[in-house]
Each structure stands twice: as structure tokens, then as C-alpha cells.
N, C-alpha and C positions, 0 to 999 in steps of 0.2 A: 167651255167658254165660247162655242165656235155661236155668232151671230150675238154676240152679247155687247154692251156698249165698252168703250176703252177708256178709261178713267187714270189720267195722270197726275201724282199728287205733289204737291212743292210746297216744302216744310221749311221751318226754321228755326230746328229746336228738338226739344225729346222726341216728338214724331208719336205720341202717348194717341191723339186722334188718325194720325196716319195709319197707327195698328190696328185701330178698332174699323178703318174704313175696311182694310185687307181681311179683316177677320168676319165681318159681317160679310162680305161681296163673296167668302168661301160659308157661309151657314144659308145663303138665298136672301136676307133680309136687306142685301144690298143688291138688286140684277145687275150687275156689272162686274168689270174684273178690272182691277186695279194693277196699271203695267208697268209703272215704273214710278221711282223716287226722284226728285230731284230740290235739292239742298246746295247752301253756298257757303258752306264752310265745314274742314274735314272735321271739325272737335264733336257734330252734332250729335246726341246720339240717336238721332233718327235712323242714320246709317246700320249704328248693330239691327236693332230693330228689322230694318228692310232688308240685312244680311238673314236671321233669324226667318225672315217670314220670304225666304228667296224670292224677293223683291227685287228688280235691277236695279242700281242707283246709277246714276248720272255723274261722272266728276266735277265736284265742289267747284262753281265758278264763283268770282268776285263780281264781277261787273255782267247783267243781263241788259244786250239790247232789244231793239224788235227782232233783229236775223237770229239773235242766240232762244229768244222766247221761241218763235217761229220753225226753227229748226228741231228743236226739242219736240213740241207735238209732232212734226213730221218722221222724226225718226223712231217715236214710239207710237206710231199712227195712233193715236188716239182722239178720240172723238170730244172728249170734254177735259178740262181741268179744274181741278181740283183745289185751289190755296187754302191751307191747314196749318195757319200757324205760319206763314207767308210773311215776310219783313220786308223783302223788296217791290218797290212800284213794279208795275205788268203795264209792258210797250208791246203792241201790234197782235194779242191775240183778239180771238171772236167775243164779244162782251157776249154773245146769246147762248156759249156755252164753256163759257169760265163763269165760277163761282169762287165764294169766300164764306168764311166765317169767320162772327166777329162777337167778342165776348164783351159787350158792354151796347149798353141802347145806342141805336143810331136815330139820325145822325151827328147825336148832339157832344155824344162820347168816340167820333172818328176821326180819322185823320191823319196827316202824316204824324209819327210818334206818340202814335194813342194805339198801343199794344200789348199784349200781356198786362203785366203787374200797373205801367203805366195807367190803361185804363184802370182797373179795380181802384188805384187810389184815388184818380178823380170822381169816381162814383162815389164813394167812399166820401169824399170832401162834400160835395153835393148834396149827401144825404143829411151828414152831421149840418147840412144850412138851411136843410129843409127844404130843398129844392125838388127833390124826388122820393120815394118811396121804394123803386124796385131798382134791379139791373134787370138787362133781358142777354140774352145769347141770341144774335141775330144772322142772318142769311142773306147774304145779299148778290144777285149780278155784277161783274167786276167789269169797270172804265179803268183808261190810264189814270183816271186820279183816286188816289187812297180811299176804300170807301163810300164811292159816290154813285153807285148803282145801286135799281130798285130793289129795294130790301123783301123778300119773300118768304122770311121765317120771323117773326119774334116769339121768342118763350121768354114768361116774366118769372124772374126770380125774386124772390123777395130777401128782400136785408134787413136782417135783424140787428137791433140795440146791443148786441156786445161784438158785430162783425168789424172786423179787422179787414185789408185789402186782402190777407191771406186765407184767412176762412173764407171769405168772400169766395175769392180764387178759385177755392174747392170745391166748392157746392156749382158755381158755375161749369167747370171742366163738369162737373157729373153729368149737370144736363145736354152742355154739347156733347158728351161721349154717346150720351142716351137717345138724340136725335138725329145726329148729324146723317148717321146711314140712312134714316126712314128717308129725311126731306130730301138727301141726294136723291137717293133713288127713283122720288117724284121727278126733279129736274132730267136724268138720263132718261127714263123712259116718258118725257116731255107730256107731264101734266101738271109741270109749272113752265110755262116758257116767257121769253120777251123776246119783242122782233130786233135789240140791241138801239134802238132810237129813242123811241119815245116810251118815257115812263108808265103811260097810260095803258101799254099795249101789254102791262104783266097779267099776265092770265093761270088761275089756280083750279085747282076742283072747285063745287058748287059746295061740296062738304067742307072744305078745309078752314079752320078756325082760328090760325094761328098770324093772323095778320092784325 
């Protein structure tokens, strides 16, 4: 791993993409190593997971502020983060190299409390009104506010006439399981970047097609 980027990931929940980041960064399809867990509550079972895949985990806090965000990259010196499934707003780290993922089009389906299942069923409502056609699993640069960094990944899902929020659900996780290491990988070895200001300044390959 020695000269490889350091990738910390913070979950909030089964940790099902937290495995696949761990699992790919050990097959090459991720250049990176994945150094630590960090989740905020003990029930997750992110935790077995990161036990299983001898992952460090961090002890479960309640409350993050900027010193506890801050502190955390520093003591897993890590170069980027990670949020996979992330519930808590993010105070005081680098927006140029924290990322997200987010299972529903942005930015029209983001926001505080537009998570998991929440999202699926407002897509879900939107469709049956005829407002949309697809979901997408999107990528985006993380601000203190929920969602609101430039987005650098959309993959469109399409939703079909007998989906439910829960089929939805599934076909979605498939595709972020199936992408998320590729575009990480883009971002750490910085051939997606953003200077953290201005929106204008996202920069991608000449090839990349998914925007």
C-alpha cells in the first residue's frame, strides 16, 4: 500500500458499499487503501463488516463537529473521504477531497432528509406523476450543506411500471456497488478534481461520459 492514496470511509448503516470500496482497493480496481471506518452508532452493522474485513473502526460518536470531523482525518492521515451511506451534515473538512454518494438524481431528489428509502419513494411518487422517467446514482463533491456540491457522476437508471421504492432500491444499490470504486478511483488519483469554490472549475477526462 506504501505511496497509495488513504481513503477514509463514514457510513451509516449496513456498510454493504463500504465492503465493496475495501474489497476492490484489495483486487487493484480501486488504487487506494481504505484505512479506516467511521460510523455513529454501535447497532450499524457496518462495524461486523469492517471487523471481518480488518478494517479499524472509530468509536460510534453522536454528535460530529468541525474538531471531531477534523481530528478523524488526522489521526487516520488520510488523504480523502469517503461518505457511503453518510446521514450526518460534514463541518470543516476539504470539499476538494471529500466525496458522496447519492442514490437518487440530483439536485432535485437532495437534501437534508432525502436518504435511503426516503429518496426511492419520492422518485417513485415523481414518476407515477409523470415528472421523470429515470433515477440516476450520482457523485458528487461534498459542502457543509447536504448535497450541494458539484455532482461528477450520473448513471441513469431507468424505472420501470411495476417498480416499487423497494425494487427500485435494488437495482439502484446494484449500480452504485458496480461504479462507485471505478469513479472513486478517478477522484484519488485526481482525474476528476474541483478547486472546492467554484463550480465551473470540475474538471473530468476528455473521454468520460457520465455527466
Amino acid at each position: 500500500m506504501k505511496n497509495k492514496k488513504k481513503i477514509l470511509v463514514f457510513n451509516s448503516g449496513s456498510g454493504s458499499g463500504f465492503q465493496e470500496l475495501v474489497e476492490n482497493s484489495r483486487t487493484g480496481v480501486l488504487d487506494a487503501e481504505i484505512v479506516g471506518l467511521i460510523t455513529n452508532k454501535h447497532t450499524y452493522s457496518c462495524i461486523d463488516r469492517a471487523i471481518d474485513l480488518n478494517i479499524i473502526v472509530a468509536k460510534p460518536m453522536q454528535k460530529f463537529q468541525v474538531e471531531d470531523y477534523q481530528a478523524l482525518v488526522k489521526f487516520f492521515n488520510s488523504d480523502y473521504v469517503a461518505l457511503s451511506g453518510w446521514l450526518k451534515p460534514v463541518k470543516g473538512l476539504d470539499p476538494q477531497t471529500t466525496i458522496n454518494i447519492h442514490p437518487g438524481p440530483l439536485p432535485i431528489f437532495g437534501g437534508k432528509g432525502m436518504y435511503g428509502h426516503h429518496v426511492h419513494e419520492a422518485v417513485i411518487q415523481a414518476y407515477k406523476q409523470g415528472q421523470i422517467q429515470n433515477s440516476e446514482v450520482c457523485m458528487h463533491f461534498v459542502t457543509s450543506e447536504y448535497d450541494d456540491g458539484p455532482v461528477f457522476f450520473r448513471y441513469p437508471v431507468i424505472i420501470r411500471p411495476d417498480d416499487d421504492a423497494t425494487s427500485l432500491a435494488a437495482r439502484v444499490n446494484k449500480i452504485e456497488h458496480g461504479w462507485q470504486s471505478f469513479i472513486t478511483n478517478l477522484v484519488v488519483n485526481r482525474q476528476i478534481t474541483w478547486d472546492g469554490i467554484n463550480p465551473d472549475s470540475l474538471k473530468v477526462p476528455s473521454w468520460y461520459k457520465f455527466l
